[in-house]
N, C-alpha and C positions, 0 to 999 in steps of 0.2 A: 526691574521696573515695577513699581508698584500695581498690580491689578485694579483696574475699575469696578468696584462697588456697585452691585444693581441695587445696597440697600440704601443708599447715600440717593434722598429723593430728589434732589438738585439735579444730579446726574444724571441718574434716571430718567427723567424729564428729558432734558437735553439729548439724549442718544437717542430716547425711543423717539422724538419730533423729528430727531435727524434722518433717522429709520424709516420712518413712515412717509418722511416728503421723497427721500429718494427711492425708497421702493412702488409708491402710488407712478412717477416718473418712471419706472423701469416698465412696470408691470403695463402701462398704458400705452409704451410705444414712445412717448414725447424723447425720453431721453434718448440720446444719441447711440446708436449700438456700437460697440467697439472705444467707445470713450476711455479712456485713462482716468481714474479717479486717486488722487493722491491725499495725503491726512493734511497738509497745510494749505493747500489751495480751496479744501474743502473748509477749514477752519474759519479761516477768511470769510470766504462766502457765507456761513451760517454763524460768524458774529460770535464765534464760541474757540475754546481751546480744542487741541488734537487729542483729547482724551476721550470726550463724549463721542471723535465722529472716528475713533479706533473703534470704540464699542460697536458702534453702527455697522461700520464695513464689516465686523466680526459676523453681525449677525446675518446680514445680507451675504455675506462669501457663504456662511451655514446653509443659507435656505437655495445655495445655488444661482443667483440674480449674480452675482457679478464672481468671476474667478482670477485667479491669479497668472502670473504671464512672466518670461524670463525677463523681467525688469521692476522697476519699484512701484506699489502701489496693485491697482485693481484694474478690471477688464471690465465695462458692462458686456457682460455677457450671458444673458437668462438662456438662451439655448447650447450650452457649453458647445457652441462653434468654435471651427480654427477659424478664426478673424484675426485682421493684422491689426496693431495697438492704435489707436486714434489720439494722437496727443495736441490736446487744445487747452488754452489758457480756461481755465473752466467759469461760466458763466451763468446764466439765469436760462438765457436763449440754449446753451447747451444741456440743460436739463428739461428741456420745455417748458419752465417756466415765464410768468409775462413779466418785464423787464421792471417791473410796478410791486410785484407782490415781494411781498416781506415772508423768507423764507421760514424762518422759527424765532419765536422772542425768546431767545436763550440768556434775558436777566433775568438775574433772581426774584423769585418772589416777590422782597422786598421794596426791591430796588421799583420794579413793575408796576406796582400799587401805588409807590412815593411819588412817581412819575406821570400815574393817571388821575391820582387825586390833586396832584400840584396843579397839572393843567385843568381839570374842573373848576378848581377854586378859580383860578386866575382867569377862567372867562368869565364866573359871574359878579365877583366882588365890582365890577365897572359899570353892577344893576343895580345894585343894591347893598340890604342888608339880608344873611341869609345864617341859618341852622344848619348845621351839617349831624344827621342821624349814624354815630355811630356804628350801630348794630346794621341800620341798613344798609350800609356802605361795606359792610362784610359781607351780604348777600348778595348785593350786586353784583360786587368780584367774585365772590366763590371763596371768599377768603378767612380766617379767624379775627375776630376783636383782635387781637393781641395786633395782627400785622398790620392794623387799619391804624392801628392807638399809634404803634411804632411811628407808621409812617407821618402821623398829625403831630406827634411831635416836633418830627424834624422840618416839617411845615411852617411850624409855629417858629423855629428857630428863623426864616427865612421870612415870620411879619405876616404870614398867609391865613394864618386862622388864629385866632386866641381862644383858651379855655375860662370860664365861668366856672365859678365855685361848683356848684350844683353839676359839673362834668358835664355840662353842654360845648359844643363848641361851636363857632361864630365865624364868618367871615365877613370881610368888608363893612362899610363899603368903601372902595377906592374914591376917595374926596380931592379936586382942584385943592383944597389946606394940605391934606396927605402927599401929594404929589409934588408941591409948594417946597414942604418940610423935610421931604426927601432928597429934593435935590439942593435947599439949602445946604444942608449936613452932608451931603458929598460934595459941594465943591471947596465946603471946611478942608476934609480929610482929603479926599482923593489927592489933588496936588502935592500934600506934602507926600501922601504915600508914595508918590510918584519920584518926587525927588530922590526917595529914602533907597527906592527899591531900582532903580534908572542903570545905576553903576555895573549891578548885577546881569542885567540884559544880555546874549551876546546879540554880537551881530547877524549869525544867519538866522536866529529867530526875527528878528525882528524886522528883516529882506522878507522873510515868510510872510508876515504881517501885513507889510507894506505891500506884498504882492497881492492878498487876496483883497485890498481896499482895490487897486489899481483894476481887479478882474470886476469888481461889484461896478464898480464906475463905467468900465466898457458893457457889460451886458445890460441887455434888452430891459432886461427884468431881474432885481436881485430880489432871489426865491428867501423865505423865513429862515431856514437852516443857515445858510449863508449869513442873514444879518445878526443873528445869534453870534454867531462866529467870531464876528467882528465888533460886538459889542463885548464879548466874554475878551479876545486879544487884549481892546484898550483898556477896559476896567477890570477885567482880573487878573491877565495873566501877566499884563503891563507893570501891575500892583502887587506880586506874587511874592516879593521879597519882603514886602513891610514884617516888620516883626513885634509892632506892637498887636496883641493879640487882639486887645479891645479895639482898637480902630478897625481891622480888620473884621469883627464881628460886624460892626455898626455899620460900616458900607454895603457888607453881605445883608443887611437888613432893611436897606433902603435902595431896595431893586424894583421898585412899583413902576416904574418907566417901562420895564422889557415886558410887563404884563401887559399896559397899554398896545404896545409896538405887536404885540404878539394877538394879539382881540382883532388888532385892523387889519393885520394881516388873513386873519381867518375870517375875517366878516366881509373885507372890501380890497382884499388882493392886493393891497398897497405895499410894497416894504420900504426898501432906503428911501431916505430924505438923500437929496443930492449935495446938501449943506452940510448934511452931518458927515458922509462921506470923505467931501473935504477938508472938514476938519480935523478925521482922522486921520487921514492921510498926512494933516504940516506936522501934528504932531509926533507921528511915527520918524516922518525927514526930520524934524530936529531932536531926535531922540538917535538918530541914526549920527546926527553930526555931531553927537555929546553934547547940545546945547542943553541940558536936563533943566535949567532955572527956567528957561523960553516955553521949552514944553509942558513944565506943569503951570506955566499962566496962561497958556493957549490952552490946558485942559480944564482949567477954571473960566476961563469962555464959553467953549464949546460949552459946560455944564448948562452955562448962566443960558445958552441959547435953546439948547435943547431943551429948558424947562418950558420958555415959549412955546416951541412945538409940540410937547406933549400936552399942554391946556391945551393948545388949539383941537389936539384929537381926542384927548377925553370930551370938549363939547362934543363935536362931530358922535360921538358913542353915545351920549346923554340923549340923543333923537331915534337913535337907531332901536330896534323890536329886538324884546331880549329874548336870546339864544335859546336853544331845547335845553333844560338841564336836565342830570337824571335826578332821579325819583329820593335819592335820600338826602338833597337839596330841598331845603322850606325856607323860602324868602317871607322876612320879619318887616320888613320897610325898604 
């Protein structure tokens, strides 16, 4: 088996974060004494592969915090007592931590940056028109120009920021026209892609599907993650077979809706329409009975509808106080 790399700084990151949450947990009493720690349950937990948290146990079994036992895996054990092995499904609460905190961001760099800058943009462009300062946006992060540029490119592929000659770059703003023309040109594409790609589908994905529309509909309150979910099922992954590349592009480029749905969520706690819900929902049943021609005219509905409801929440947003931005955000108009 290949050794872990302490020079390889991806990894390194990842083992020593994984190092330091469970040793601050040992050393402090929270974690469980006698607990079982094994390399896949831990992997799980901390959103990463069994390599960074082999490194981890390695170091921690070194300094004595956790020992070994006539069975698989580790002991918390800091006072190398005879304790009998504690074997529990391992959890947040079994390490002391609060069932809320996010134990290590074990993506990459890149990926990190792509992720925090997508959601910046996509809160303010629904204010305006705005500057985004390169260099500053690297100091913000902690990060190099290079990672920052990387990551506005592939922004830019998703319609989020456009460059100016003079290598400024621009976002928004998110315009009732923009939104208009957006859902125009998907309910062009979408349907057919739906046809295209329909055949493909099996069935227990698409029971999966249908199940998580059927859970969002019974609870109280569907949370954001959740309505993501369900909008990424019916338009992307719904659409996953098309194989014209360009149409494919073009749909991925006229996602301005999820930005909306995403703003009111974080501004006014709102998530699913109970209409759209249902809409996914017939289209999923008649995607499930092979009616493929039914469903992509029902998803050229649904489109035509849900454009209605997004006007209606971008005004809703046009009154509302614009959000804290950070600092290497300059709003132009």
């Amino acid at each position: 088996m290949k050794a872990v790399s302490a020079e390889d700084p991806r990894t390194a990151s990842r083992y020593a974060m994984i190092r330091q949450v469970l040793r601050d947990a040992i050393l402090q009493g929270t974690a469980l004494q006698g607990l079982v720690l094994l390399e896949a349950p831990l992997a799980e937990l901390f959103g990463t592969s069994r390599v960074p948290v082999r490194k981890a146990l390695d170091l921690l079994h070194g300094e004595g915090l956790i020992s070994r036992f006539d069975g698989r895996g580790y002991l918390i054990n800091p006072q190398g007592l005879e304790i009998e092995p504690l074997r529990l499904p391992l959890s947040h609460a079994h390490l002391g931590l609060a069932s809320d905190e996010e134990l290590v961001d074990t993506r990459p760099l890149g990926e990190r940056i792509y992720e925090e800058l997508g959601s910046a943009l996509s809160t303010c462009i629904a204010f305006g028109h705005f500057r985004l300062d390169e260099q500053a946006a690297a100091e913000h992060y902690g990060v190099s120009r290079a990672v920052v540029r990387e990551a506005l490119m592939r922004l830019r592929d998703r319609g989020l920021v456009e460059k100016e000659p003079y290598s400024q770059w621009l976002a928004g703003p998110l315009t009732a026209r923009e939104v208009t023309e957006d859902y125009e040109l998907r309910a062009c594409l979408e349907p057919e892609a739906l046809r295209q790609s329909a055949p493909g589908l099996g069935r227990e994905r698409l029971e999966q599907m249908l199940e998580r529309v059927t859970q969002a509909q019974q609870a109280e309150h569907c949370g954001l993650e959740a309505l993501e979910r369900l909008e990424e099922d019916l338009h992307q992954q719904c659409l996953g077979g098309l194989q014209n590349r360009k149409m494919a592009a073009l749909i991925r480029q006229a996602q301005s809706p999820m930005i909306i749905n995403r703003i009111f969520y974080r501004l006014l706690g709102i998530g699913a329409d109970p209409a759209m819900l249902a809409e996914h929902r017939l289209i999923l049943e008649l995607l499930l009975h092979g009616a493929y021609d039914a469903a992509a005219l029902n998803l050229r509905e649904h489109l035509q509808r849900a454009r209605q409801r997004m006007l209606q929440r971008l005004k809703v947003l046009s009154v509302l106080p614009e959000p804290e931005l950070p600092g290497f955000l300059s709003k132009i108009s």
